[in-house]
N, C-alpha and C positions, 0 to 999 in steps of 0.2 A: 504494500500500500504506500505510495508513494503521491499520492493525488488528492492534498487534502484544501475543504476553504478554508480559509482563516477568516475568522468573521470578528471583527472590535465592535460591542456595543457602547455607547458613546451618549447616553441620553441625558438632556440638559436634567440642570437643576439638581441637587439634593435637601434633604430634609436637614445634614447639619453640614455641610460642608460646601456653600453655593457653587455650582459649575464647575466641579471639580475636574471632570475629563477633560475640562479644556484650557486648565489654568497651567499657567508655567509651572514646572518642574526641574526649578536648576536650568533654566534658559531654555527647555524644550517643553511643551504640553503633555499632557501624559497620553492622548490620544495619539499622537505623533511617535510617544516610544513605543509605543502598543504595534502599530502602523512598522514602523521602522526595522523593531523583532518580525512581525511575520514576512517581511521582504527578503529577508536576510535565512530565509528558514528553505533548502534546497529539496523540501517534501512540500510545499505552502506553490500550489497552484494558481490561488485563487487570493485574493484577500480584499474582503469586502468592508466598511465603517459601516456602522446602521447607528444614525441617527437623528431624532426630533428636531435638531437646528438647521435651519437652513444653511445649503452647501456653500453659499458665496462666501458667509462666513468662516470657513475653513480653508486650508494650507493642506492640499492634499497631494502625495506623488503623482504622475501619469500612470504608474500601474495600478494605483488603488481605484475600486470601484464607490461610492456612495451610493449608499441606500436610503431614501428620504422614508423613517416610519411611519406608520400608520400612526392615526391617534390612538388608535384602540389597543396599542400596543407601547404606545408611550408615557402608562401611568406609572405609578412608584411599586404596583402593585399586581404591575406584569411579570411576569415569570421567565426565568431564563430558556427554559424548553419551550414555553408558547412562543416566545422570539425565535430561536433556533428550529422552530420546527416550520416555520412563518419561510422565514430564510433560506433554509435547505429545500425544501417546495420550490422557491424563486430559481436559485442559484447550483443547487448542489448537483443537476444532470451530469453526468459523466467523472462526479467527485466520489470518493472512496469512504471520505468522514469528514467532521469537520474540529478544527482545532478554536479552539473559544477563548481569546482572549483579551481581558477584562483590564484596562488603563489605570487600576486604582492601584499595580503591582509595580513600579516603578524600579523594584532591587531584584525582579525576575530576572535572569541573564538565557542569553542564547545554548550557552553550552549546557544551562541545565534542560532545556526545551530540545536539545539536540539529543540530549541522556537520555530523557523522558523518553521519547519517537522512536528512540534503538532498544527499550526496553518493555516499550507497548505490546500487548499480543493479537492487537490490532480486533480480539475477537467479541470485545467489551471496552465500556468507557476507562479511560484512566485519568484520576481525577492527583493535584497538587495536594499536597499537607506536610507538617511537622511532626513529629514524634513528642507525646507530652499532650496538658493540656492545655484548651484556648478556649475559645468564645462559640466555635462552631466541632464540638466533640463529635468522631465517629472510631471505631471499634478496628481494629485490623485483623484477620485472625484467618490463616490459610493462603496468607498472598492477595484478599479480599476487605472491602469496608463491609462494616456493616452499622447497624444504629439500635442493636438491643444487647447490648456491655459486652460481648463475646470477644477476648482477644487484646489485645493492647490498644489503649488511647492513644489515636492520632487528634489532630485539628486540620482542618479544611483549612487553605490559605486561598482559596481563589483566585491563585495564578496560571494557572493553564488549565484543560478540561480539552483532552483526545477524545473526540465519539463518532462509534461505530453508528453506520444509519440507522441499527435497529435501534441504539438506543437516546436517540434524539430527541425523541417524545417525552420519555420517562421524568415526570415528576423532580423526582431527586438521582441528579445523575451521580451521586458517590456511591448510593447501594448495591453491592456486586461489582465495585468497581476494582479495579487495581490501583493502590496508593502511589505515587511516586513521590518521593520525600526529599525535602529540599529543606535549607536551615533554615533555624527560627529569624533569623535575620534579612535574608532573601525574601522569606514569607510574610512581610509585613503589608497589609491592604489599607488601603487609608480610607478611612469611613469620616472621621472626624479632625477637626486641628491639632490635637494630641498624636495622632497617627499622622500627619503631617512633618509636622515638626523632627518624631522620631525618623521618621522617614529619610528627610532631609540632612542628620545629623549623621545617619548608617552609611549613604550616601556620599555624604562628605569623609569620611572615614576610608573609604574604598578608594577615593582619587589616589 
């Protein structure tokens, strides 16, 4: 499988963190590194933005596709599989899976996306996390997630998400997933100014 979309969801607005996808991060937008990793990704056919802002205002490659959302799918309270499964309908003809990644991950790096892709078994979703706990707990246990205490506590980081077509729909894509484990430092999601900040601090630490 070598033939995946790369889809960046990108939707204005948040509840604590105003416009975050599209605010500088260290001189680049976080939409833009999102954008930038899946260009750079030598499996990534395809790589689409989907989002509620209109396109003039964005800074997009000539390879990136935009997607202008529906409304119906641009509330706070849309789902990531009703988006992906929206999308994969639109785009994914002649794609294998799609690779989902989410602009809030700013200390994702390519060589761990490149790990992740060579250790996929391409036959189920393979979803990011940390080993330990966090805010979003799920279970490992067999080479599998699961979410009824079985196995050791991981944490979901929300920096990449491998899925196979069948499981695009599914609800919750870490259930039966394959974990790929990445450090609690890489795995940082910025939801809020606190998650920012630290963000920005891990960040400057790396140069």
């Amino acid at each position: 499988m070598k033939n995946l979309l790369a889809i960046i969801p990108a939707r204005q607005g948040s509840q604590r963190l105003t416009d975050k996808n599209f605010t500088d991060f260290e001189g680049i937008p976080l939409y833009l590194r999102a954008v930038a990793q899946a260009l750079d990704l030598p499996f990534v056919s395809r790589t689409i933005l989907s989002s509620d802002k209109n396109q003039q205002e964005l800074t997009l490659p000539a390879k990136v596709e935009f997607d202008q959302r529906p409304e119906n799918l641009s509330l706070g309270e849309t789902s990531s599989s009703e988006l992906a499964k929206y999308l994969w309908d639109k785009y994914g003809k002649n794609h294998d899976g799609i690779l989902w990644l989410q602009p809030t991950s700013p200390l994702r790096n390519t060589k761990d996306l490149i790990q992740a892709y060579s250790e996929w078994n391409k036959k189920s979703a393979m979803v990011s996390c940390y080993k330990g706990e966090g805010k979003f707990p799920r279970f490992a246990y067999n080479g599998t997630l699961n979410n009824i205490s079985e196995g050791n506590e991981v944490c979901l980081n929300g920096a990449m998400f491998f899925l196979a077509p069948e499981d695009i729909s599914n609800p919750d894509w870490s259930i039966g997933a394959q974990p790929y484990y990445m450090s609690r430092d890489s795995s940082i999601d910025i939801d809020d100014k606190s998650d920012w900040e630290q963000a920005v601090r891990l960040f400057q630490t790396k140069l």
